[in-house]
C-alpha positions as CSV (number, residue, x, y, z in Angstrom):
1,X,50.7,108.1,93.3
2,X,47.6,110.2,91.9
3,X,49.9,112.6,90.1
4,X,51.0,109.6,88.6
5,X,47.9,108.3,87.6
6,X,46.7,111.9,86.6
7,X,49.6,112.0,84.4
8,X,49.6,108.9,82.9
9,X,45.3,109.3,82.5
10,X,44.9,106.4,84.6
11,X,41.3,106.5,86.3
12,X,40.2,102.7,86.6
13,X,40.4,101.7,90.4
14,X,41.4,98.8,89.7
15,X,44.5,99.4,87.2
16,X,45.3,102.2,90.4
17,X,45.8,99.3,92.8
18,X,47.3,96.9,90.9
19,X,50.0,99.8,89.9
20,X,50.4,101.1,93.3
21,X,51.2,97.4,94.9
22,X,54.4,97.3,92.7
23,X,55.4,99.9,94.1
24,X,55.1,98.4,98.0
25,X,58.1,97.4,100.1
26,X,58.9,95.7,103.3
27,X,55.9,95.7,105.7
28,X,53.5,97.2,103.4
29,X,54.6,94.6,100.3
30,X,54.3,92.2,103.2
31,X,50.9,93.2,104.5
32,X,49.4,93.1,100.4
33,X,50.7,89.3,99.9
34,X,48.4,88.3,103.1
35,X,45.5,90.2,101.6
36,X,45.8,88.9,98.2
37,X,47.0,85.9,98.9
38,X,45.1,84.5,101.9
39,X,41.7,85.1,100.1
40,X,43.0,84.0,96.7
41,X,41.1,87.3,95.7
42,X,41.6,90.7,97.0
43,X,39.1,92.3,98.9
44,X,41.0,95.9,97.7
45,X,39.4,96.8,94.7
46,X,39.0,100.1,94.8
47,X,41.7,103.1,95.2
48,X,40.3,104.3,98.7
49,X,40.5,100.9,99.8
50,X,43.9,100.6,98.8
């Protein structure tokens, strides 16, 4: 995923999670739903956190 933000000049946290949870199947898509969803805000908000 960071080549992919490297090459697309992606550096904003933020826009780096929210790209990398579309990219999230099974377990781990079910895993981000709980944290995003439970909260009704996500605790994740940076990309180390992610």
């Amino acid at each position: 995923m960071e080549n992919y933000f490297c090459a697309k000049g992606i550096m904003d946290d933020a826009v780096n999670v929210n790209t990398a949870s579309m990219f999230l199947t099974d377990i781990a898509l079910l895993w981000w739903r709980d944290k995003t969803t439970d909260k009704r805000q996500c605790e994740i908000g940076t990309w180390q956190e992610f």
